[in-house]
N, C-alpha and C positions, 0 to 999 in steps of 0.2 A: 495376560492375554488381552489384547485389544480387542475392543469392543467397537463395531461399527452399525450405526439405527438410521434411520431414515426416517421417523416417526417426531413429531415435535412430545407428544406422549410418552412416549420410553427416554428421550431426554428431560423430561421435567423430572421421571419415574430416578432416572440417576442422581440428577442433583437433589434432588429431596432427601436419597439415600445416604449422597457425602457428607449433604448439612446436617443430619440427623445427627451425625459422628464428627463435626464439628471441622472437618477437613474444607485447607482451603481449595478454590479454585481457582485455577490459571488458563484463561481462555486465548485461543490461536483464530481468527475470523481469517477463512482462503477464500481464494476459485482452484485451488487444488492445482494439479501440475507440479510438485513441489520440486526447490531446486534447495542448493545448501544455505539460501536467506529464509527461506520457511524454517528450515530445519532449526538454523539461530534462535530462532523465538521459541520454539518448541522444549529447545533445549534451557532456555534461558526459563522459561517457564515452569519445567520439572525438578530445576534448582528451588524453584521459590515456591513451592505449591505440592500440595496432598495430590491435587487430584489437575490431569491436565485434559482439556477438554479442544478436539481443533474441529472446525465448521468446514465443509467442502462444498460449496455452493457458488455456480457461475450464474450470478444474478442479472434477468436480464432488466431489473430495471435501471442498472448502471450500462446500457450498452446502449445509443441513438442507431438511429434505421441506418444503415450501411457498414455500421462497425463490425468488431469482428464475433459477434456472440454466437453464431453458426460456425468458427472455424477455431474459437477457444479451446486451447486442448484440454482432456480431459482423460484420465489414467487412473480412476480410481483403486486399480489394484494395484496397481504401480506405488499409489499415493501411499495405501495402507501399510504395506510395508517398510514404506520408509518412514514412516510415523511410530510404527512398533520398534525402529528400531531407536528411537529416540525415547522411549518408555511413555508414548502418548496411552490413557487409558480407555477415553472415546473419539471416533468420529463422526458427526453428523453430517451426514448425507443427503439431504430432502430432495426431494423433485420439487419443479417450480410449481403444480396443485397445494402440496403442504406448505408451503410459505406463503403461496398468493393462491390460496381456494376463491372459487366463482364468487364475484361480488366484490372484493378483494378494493378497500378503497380510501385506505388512511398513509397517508405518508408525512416524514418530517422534513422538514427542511430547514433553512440557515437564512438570514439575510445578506449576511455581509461574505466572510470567507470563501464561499463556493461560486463567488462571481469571480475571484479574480484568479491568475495563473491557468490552470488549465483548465477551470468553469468557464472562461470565455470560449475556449474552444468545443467542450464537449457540454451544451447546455444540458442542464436536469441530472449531467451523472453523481454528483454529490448528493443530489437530493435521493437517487437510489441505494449510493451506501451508506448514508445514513439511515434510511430505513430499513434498510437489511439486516446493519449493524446493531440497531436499535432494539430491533424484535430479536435479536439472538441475544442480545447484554439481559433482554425482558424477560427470556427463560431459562438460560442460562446462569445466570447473576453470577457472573465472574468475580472475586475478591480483585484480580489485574488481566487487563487483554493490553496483547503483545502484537505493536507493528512494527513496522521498519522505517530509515528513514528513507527509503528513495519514494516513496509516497508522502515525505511532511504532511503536504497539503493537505492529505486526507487524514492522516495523524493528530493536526492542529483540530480540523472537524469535528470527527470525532471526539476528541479531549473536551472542545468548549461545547459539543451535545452531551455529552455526561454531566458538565458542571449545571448545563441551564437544565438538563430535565432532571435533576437533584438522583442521577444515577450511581449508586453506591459502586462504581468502580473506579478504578486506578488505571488510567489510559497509560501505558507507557511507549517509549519510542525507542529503539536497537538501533545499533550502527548498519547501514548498507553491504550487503555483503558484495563479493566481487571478484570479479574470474582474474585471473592472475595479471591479463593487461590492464586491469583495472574496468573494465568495462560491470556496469551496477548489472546485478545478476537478476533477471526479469525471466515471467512466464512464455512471452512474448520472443524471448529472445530465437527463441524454435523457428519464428517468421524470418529469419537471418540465412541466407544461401553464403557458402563461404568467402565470397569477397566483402558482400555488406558486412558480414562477420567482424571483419577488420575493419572495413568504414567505420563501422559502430563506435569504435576505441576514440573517433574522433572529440565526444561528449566527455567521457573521462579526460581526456586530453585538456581540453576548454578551460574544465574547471581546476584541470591543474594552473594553466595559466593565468587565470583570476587568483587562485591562489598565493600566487609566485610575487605578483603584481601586488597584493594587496600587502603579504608581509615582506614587503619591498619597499612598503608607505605610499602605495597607490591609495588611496579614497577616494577619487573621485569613480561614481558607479559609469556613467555614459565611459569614458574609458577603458573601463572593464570591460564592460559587454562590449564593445567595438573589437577587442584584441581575444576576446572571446569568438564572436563574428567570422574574425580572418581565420582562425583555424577549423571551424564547420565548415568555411565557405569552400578552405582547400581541397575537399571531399567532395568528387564531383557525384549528383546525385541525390546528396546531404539536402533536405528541405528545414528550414530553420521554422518551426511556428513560434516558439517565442526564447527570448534569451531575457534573466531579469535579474533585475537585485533589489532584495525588498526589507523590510524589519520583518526580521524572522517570528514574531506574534500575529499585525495587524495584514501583515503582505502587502503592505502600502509599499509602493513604489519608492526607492534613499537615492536621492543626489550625492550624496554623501556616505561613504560607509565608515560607520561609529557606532561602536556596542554591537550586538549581535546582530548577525544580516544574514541573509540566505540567499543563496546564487544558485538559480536554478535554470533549469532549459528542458524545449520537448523538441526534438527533431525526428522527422520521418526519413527514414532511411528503407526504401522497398517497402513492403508493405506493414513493414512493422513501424510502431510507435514509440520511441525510448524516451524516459526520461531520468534527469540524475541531477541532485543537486550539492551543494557544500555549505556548509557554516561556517561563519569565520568572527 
């Protein structure tokens, strides 16, 4: 039976009780709304792990004034269910008092990573899930947490805040899951009316063709992203914030793609956000 607390104290009260018995854990860090890419990690987690623990927390210190943190959906009975049915054994729940009580005034941050790709556009959100994430690894103490890759960026974050603050976890990264047109399967996607719906496929698309291009023996990156370009741009509607191709470690911007690269894009389509990216 799944167990769901809301208390940062009855979460410490379980992990104490799984370590005592030597069980690992496999931690799941959401904003809840789950779709079948939560479920991946959840599953992927109760493969590897004694004890699976997932967090349901719409943090608003990843959201700037005007985004959408008043209109994030949230279904936590909804959530619970589909968690139990994945063999999760806790979810934590907090209100934003139990995360950020009055006075509330240490956060981490990054120098480098969180400025580039979608840190130019949404400044300080990195800096809020890493502290989010940070204080959940810190009561928590996950043996591995489970992301996805249509968030790299924050995945890569993550992974090099574990290594610098010598956090005894195992960041790992899943494949993107994805709705049968290929469109990357997001919370967000809910913000989609049926025609954007299908605009949407546009992102999948793109990256197919950087794809195509590249084990084609395209290298050159302005190439890519330009023939990436023309198929957003066909999408009337489609707003382009950034198209990239970067070394998939530092996100330095590659003139060249050799060795592992990452091809990533965020476009706004109505009032949703998507983003999706490819390895190659």
């Amino acid at each position: 039976m799944i167990r769901v607390v809301e208390s940062l104290k009855e979460v410490r009260e379980f992990v104490a009780a799984s370590l005592r018995r030597n069980q690992k854990i496999g931690f799941v860090p959401t904003m809840g709304a789950f779709h079948a890419g939560h479920l991946s990690l959840m599953r992927q987690a109760r493969k590897d792990s004694a004890i699976v623990i997932v967090s349901i927390f719409v943090n608003p210190l990843q959201f700037a004034a005007g985004e959408d943190y008043d209109r994030y959906p949230r279904q936590l009975a909804k959530d619970v269910r589909m968690a139990e049915s994945e063999g999760v054994d806790l979810i934590f729940a907090p209100s934003v008092a139990e995360m950020y009580p009055k006075g509330y005034a240490t956060y981490i941050d990054q120098t480098d990573l969180p400025n580039k790709l979608c840190g130019q556009f949404r400044p300080d959100h990195f800096r809020g899930v890493m502290s989010v994430v940070g204080k959940l690894f810190n009561v928590i103490t996950p043996d591995t947490a489970y992301l996805g890759q249509k968030d790299y960026q924050q995945f890569l974050i993550i992974r090099r805040m574990a290594v610098d603050l010598n956090l005894d976890v195992d960041v790992r990264m899943l494949p993107t899951a994805r709705e049968e047109d290929g469109l990357a399967m997001s919370s967000r996607n809910i913000y989609l009316g049926p025609k954007q719906r299908k605009d949407a496929t546009c992102l999948y698309r793109a990256l197919q063709r950087a794809e195509e291009l590249v084990g084609g023996g395209t290298n050159n990156a302005a190439r890519v992203m330009s023939e990436m370009k023309r198929v957003i741009q066909r999408v009337k509607g489609a707003r382009i914030e950034y198209i990239a191709v970067v070394n998939s470690e530092t996100l330095e911007p590659a003139k060249e793609i050799k060795g592992k690269t990452l091809i990533s894009l965020a476009v706004r389509i109505g009032k949703a956000r998507l983003i999706d990216n490819i390895l190659v």
